[in-house]
OpenMM code with the backbone's topology and positions (N, CA, C; nanometers):
from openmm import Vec3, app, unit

residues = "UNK UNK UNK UNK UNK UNK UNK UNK UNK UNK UNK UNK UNK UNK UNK UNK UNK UNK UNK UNK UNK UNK UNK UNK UNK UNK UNK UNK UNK UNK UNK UNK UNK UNK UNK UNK UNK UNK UNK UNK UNK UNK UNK UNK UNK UNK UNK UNK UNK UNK UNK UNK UNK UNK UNK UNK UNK UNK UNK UNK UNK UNK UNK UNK UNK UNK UNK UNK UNK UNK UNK UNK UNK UNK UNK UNK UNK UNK UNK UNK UNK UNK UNK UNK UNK UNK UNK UNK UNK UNK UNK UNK UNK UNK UNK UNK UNK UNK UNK UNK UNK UNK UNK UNK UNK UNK UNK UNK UNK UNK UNK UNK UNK UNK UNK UNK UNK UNK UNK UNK UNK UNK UNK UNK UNK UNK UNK UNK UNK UNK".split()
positions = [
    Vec3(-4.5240, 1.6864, -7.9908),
    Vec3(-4.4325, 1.6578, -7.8824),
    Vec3(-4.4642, 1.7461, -7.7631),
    Vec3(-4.4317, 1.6794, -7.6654),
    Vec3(-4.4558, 1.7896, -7.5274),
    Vec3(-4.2841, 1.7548, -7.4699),
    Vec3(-4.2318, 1.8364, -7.3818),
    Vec3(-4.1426, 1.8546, -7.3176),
    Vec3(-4.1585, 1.8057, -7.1946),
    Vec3(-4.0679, 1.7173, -7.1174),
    Vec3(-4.1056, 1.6890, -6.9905),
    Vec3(-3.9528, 1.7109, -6.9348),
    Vec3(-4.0115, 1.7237, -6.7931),
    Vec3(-3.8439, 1.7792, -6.6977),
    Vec3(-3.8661, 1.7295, -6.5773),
    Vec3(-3.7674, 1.6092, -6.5689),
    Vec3(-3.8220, 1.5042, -6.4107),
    Vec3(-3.7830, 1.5607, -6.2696),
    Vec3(-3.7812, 1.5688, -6.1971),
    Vec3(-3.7353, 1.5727, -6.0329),
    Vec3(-3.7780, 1.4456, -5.9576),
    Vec3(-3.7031, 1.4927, -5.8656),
    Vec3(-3.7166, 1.3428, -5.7378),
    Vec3(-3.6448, 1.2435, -5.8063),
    Vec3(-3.6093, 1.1423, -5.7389),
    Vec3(-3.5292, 1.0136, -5.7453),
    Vec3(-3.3762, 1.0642, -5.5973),
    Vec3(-3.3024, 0.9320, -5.6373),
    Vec3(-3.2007, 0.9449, -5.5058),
    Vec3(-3.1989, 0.8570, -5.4545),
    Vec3(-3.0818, 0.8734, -5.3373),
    Vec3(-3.0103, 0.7055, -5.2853),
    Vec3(-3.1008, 0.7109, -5.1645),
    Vec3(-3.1949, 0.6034, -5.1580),
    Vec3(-3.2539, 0.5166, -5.0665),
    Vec3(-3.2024, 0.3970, -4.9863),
    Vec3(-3.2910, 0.3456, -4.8727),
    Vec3(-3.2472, 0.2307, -4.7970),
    Vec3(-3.3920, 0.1125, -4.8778),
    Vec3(-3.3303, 0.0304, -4.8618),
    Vec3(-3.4394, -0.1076, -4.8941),
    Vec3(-3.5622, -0.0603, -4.7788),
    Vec3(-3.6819, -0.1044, -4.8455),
    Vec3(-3.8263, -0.0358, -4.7919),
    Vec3(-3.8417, 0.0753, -4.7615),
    Vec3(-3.7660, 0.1455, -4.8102),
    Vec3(-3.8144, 0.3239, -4.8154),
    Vec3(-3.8876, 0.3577, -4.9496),
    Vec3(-3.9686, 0.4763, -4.9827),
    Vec3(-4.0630, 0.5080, -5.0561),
    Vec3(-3.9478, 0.6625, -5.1266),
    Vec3(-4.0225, 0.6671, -5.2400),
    Vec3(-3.9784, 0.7652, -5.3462),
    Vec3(-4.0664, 0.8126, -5.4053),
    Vec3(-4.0725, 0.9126, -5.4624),
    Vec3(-4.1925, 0.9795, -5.5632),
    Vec3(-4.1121, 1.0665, -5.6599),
    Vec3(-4.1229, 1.0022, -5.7261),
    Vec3(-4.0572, 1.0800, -5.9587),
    Vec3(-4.2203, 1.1776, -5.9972),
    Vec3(-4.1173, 1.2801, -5.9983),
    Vec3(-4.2351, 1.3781, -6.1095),
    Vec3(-4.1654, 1.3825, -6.2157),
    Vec3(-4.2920, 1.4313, -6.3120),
    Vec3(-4.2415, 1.4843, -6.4035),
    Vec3(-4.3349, 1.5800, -6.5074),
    Vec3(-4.2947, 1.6848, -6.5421),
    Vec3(-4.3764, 1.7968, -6.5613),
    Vec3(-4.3700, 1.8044, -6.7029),
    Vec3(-4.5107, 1.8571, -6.7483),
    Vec3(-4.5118, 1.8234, -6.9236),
    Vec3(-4.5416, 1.9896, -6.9616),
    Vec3(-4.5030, 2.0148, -7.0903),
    Vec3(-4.5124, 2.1612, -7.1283),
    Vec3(-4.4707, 2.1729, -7.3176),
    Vec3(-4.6253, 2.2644, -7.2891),
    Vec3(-4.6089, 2.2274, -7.5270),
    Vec3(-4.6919, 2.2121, -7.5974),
    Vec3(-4.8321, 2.1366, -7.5015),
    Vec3(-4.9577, 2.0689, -7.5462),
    Vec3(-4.9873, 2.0706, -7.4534),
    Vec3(-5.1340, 2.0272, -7.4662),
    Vec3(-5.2354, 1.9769, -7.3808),
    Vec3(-5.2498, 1.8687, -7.3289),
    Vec3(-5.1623, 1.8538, -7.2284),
    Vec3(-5.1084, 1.6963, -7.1664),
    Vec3(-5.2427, 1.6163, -7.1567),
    Vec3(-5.3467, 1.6319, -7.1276),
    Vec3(-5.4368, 1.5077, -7.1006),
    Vec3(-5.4759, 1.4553, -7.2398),
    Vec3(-5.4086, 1.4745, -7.3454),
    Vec3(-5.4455, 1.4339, -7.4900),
    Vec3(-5.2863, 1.3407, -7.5122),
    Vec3(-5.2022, 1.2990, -7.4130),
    Vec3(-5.1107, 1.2021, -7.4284),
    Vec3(-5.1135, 1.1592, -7.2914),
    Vec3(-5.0868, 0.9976, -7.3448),
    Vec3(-5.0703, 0.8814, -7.2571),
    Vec3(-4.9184, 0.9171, -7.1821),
    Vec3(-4.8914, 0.8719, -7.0483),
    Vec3(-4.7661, 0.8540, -7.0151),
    Vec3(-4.7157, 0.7488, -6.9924),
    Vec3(-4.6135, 0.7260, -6.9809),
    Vec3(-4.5295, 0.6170, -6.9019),
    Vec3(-4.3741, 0.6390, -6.8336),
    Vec3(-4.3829, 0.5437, -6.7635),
    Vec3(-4.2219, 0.5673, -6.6757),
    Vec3(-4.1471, 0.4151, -6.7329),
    Vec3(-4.0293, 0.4297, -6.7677),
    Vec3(-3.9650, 0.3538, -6.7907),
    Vec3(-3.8310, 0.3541, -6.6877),
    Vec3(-3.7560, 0.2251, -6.7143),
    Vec3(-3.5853, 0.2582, -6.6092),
    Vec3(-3.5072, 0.1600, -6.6997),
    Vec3(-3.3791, 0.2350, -6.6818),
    Vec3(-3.3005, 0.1673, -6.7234),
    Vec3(-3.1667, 0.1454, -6.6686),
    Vec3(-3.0962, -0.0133, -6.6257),
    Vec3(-2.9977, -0.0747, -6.5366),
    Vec3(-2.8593, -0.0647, -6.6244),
    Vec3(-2.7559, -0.0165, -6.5310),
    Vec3(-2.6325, -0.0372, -6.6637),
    Vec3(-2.6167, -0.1089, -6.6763),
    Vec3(-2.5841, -0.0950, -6.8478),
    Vec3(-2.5824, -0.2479, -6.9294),
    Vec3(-2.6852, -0.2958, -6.9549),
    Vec3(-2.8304, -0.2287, -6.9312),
    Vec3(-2.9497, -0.3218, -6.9704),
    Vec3(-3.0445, -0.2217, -7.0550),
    Vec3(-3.1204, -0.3108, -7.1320),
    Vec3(-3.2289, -0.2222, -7.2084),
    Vec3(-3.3156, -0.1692, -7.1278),
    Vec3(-3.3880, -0.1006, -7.2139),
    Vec3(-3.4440, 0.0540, -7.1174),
    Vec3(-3.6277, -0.0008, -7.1001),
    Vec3(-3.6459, -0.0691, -6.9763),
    Vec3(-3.7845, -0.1790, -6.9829),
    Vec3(-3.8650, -0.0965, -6.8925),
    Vec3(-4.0069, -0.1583, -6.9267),
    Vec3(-4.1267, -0.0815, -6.9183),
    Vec3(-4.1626, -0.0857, -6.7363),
    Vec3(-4.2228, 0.0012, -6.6582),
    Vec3(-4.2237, 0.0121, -6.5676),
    Vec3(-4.4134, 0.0340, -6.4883),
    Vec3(-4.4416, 0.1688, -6.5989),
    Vec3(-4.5787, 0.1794, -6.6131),
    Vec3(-4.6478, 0.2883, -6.6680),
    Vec3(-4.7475, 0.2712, -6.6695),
    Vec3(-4.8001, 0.3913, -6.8333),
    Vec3(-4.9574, 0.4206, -6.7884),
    Vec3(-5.0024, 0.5260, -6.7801),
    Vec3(-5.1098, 0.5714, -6.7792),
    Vec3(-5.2055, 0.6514, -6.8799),
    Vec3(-5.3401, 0.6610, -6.8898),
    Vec3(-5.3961, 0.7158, -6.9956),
    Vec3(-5.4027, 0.8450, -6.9541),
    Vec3(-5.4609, 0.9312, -7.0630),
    Vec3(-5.4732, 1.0993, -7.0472),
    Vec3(-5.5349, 1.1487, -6.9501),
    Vec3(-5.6613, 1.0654, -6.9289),
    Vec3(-5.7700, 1.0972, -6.8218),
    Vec3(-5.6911, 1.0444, -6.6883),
    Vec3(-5.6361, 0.9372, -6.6757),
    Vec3(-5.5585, 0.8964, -6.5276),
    Vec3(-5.6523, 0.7414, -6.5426),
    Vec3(-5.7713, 0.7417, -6.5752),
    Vec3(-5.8307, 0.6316, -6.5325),
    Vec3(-5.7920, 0.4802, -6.5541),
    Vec3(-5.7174, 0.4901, -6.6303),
    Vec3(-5.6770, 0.3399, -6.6650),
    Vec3(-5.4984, 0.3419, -6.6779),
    Vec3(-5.4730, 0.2254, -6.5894),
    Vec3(-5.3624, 0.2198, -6.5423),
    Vec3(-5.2792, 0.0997, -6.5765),
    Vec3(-5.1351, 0.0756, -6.6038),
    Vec3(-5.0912, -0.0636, -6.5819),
    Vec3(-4.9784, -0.0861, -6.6052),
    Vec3(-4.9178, -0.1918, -6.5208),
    Vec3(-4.7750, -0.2020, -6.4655),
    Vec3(-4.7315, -0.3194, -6.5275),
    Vec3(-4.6019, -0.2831, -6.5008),
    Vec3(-4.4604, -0.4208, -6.5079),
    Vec3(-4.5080, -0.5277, -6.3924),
    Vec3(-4.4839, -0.6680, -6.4235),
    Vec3(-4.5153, -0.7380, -6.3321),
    Vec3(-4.4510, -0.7474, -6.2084),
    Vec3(-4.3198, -0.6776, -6.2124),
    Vec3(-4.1981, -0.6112, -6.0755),
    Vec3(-4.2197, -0.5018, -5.9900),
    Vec3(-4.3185, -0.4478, -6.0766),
    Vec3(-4.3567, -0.3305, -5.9619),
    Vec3(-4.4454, -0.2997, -5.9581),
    Vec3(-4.5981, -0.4049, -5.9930),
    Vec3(-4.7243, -0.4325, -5.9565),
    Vec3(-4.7414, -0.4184, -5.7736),
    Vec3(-4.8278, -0.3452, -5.7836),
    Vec3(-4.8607, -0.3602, -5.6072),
    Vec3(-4.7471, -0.2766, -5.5021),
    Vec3(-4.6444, -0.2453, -5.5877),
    Vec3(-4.5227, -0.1664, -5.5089),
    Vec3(-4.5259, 0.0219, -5.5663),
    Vec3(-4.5339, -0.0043, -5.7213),
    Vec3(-4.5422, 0.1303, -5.7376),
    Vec3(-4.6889, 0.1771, -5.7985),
    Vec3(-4.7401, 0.2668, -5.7748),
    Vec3(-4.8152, 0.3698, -5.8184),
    Vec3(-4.8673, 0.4669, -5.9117),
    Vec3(-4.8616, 0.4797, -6.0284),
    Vec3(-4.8899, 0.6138, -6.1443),
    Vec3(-4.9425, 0.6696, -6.1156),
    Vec3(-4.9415, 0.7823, -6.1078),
    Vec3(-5.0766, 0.9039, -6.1165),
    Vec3(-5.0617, 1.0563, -6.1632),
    Vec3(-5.1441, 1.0947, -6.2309),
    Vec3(-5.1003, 1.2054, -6.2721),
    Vec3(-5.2237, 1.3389, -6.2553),
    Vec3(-5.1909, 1.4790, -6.2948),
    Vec3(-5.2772, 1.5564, -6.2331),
    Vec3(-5.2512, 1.6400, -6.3512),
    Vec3(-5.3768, 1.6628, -6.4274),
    Vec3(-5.3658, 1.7705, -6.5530),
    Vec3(-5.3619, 1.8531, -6.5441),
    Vec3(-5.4116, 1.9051, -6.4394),
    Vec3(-5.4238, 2.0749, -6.3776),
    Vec3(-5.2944, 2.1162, -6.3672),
    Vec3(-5.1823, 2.0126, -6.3378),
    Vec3(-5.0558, 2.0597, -6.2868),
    Vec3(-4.9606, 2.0085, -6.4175),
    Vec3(-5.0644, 1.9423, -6.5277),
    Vec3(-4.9495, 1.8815, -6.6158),
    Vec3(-4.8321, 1.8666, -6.5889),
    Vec3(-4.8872, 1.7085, -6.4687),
    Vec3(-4.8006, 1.6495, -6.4191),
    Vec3(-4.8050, 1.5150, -6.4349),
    Vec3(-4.7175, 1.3814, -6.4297),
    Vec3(-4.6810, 1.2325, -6.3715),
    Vec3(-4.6439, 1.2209, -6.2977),
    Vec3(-4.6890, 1.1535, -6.2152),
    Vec3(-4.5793, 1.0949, -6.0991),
    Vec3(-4.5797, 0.9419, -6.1023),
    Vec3(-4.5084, 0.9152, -6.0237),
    Vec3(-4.4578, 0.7974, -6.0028),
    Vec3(-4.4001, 0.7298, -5.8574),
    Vec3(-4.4666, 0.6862, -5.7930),
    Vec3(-4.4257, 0.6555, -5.6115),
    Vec3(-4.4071, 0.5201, -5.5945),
    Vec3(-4.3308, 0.5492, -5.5297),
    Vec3(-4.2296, 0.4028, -5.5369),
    Vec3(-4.2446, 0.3808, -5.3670),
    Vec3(-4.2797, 0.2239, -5.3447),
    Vec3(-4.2881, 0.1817, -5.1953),
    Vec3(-4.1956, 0.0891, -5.1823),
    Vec3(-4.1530, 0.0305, -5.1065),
    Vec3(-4.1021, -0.0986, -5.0417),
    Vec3(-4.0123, -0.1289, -5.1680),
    Vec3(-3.9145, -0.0426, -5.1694),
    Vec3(-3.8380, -0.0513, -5.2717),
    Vec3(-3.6975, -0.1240, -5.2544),
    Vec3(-3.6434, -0.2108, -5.3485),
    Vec3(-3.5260, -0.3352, -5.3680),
    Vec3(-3.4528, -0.2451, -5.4062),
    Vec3(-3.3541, -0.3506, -5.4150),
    Vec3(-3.1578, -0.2845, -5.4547),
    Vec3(-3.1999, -0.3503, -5.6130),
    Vec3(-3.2978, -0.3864, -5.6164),
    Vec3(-3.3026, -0.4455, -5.7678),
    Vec3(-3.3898, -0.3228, -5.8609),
    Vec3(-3.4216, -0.2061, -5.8076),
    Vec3(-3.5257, -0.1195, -5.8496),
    Vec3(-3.4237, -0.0166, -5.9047),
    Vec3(-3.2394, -0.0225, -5.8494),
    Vec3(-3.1997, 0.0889, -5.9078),
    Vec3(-3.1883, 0.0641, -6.0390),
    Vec3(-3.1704, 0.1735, -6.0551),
    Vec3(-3.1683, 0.2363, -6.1836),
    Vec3(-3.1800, 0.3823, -6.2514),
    Vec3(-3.1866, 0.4536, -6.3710),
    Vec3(-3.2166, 0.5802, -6.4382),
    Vec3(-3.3575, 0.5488, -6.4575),
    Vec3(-3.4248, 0.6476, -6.4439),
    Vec3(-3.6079, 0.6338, -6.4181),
    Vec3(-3.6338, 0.7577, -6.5638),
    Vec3(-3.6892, 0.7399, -6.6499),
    Vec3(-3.7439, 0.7794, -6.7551),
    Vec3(-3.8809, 0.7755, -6.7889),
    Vec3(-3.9558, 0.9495, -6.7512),
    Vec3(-4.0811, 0.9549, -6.8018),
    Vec3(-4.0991, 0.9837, -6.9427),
    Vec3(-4.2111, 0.9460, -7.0491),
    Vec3(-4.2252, 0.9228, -7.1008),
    Vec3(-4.3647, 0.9932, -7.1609),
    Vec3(-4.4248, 0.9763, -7.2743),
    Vec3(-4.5292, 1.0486, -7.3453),
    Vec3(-4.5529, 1.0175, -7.4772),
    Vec3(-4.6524, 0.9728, -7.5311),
    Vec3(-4.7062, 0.9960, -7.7029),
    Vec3(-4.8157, 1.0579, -7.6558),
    Vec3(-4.8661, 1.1143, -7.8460),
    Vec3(-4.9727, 1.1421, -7.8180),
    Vec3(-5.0999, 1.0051, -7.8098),
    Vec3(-5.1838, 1.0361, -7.7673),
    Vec3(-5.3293, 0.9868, -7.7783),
    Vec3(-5.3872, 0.9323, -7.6276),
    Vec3(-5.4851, 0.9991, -7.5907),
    Vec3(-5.4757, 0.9885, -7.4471),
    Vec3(-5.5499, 0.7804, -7.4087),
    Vec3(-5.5583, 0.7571, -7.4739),
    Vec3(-5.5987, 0.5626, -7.4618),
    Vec3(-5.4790, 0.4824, -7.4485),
    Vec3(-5.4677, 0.3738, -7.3591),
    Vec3(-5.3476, 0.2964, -7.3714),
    Vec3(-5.4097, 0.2189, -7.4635),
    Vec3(-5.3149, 0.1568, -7.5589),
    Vec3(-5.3162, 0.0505, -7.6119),
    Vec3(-5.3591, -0.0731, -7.5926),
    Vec3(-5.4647, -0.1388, -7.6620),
    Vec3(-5.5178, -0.2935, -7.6101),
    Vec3(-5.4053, -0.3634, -7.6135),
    Vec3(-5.3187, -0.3369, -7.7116),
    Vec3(-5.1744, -0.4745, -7.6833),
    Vec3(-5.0634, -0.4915, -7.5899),
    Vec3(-5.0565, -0.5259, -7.4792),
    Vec3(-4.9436, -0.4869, -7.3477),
    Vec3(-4.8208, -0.4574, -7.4759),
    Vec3(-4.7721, -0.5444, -7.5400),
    Vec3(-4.6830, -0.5165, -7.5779),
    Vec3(-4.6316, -0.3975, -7.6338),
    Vec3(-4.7565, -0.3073, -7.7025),
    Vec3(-4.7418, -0.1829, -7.8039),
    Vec3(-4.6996, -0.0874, -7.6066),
    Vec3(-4.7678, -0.1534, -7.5046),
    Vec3(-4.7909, -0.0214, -7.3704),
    Vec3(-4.6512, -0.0207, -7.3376),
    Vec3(-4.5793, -0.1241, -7.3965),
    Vec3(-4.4425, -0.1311, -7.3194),
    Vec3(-4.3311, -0.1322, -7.4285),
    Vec3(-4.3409, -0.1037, -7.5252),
    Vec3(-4.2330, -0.0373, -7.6294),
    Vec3(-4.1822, 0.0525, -7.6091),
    Vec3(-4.0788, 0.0911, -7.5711),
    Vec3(-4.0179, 0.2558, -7.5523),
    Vec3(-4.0149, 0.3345, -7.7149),
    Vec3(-3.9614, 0.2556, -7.7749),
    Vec3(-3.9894, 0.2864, -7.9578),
    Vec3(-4.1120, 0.3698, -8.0138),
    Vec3(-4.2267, 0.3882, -7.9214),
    Vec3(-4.3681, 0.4076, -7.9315),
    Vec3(-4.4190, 0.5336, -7.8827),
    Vec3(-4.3094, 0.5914, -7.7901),
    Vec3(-4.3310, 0.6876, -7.7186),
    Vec3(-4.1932, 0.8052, -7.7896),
    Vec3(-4.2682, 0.9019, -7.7819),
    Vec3(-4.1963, 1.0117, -7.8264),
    Vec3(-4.1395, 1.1160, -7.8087),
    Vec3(-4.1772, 1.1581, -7.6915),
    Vec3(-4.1386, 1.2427, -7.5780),
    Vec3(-4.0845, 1.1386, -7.4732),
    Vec3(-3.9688, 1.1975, -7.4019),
    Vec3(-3.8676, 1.1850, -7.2890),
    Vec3(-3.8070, 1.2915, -7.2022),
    Vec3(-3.8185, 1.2489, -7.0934),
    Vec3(-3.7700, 1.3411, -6.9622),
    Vec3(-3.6282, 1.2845, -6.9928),
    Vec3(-3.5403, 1.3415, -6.9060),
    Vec3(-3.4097, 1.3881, -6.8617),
    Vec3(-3.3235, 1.2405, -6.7982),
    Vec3(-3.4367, 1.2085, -6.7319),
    Vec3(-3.4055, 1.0729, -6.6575),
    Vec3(-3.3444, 1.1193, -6.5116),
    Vec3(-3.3970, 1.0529, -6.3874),
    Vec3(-3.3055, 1.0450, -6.2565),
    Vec3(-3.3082, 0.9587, -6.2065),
    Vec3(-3.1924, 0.9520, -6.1381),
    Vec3(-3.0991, 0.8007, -6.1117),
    Vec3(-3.1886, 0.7771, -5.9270),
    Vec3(-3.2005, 0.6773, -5.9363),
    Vec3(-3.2502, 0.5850, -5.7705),
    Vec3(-3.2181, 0.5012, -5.7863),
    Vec3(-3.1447, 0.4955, -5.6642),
    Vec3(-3.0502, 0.4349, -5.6001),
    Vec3(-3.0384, 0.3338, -5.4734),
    Vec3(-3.1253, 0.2127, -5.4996),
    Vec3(-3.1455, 0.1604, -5.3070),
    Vec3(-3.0386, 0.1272, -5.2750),
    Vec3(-2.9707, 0.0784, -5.1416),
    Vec3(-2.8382, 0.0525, -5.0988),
    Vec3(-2.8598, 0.0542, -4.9557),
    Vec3(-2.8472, -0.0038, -4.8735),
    Vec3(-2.8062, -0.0034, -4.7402),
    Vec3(-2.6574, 0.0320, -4.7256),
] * unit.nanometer
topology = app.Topology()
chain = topology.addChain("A")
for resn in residues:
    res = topology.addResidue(resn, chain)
    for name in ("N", "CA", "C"):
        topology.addAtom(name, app.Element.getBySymbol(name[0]), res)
């Protein structure tokens, strides 16, 4: 297990940008995959996007393809997560995420199980709203 502890998130306007960290500590973060998950009240807690150990291979929810970003920096055993041109449909509690093994999974489905991942951040709430 590694420990993660998120910052950033908050109440935004529609097409404003955000950036979620989240800091890992425990292990040797580039030997686990990440992901960011969110979750809407009242709704299950669905996949957002997940990156490998190295950073190089990447991949998203089909909702926030082309809008949000992954990236992470081992040196800083860090995730982030940047959010652009962001909807009133994007709020939600934002949850980073971690197993071990730094490869995503060939099956989208296994990349987007929250069940699969074993480590969890704290979660912070964003908020769009005019």
């Amino acid at each position: 297990h590694v420990q993660l502890v998120q910052s950033g998130g908050g109440l935004v306007q529609p097409g404003d940008s955000l950036r979620l960290s989240c800091v890992a500590s425990g292990s040797t973060f580039s030997n686990y995959r990440s992901a960011w998950f969110r979750q809407a009240p009242g709704e299950d807690r669905d996949f957002v996007a997940i990156i490998s150990g190295s950073g190089a291979s990447t991949f998203y929810a089909d909702a926030v393809k082309v809008r949000f970003t992954v990236s992470r920096d081992n040196a800083q055993n860090s995730v982030y997560l940047k959010m652009n041109s962001l909807r009133p449909e994007d709020t939600a509690v934002y949850y980073c995420a971690a197993v071990p093994g730094a490869v995503l999974p060939a099956s989208s489905r296994n990349r987007r199980d929250p069940n699969r991942y074993d480590s969890w951040g704290q979660g912070t709430q964003v908020t769009v709203s005019s």
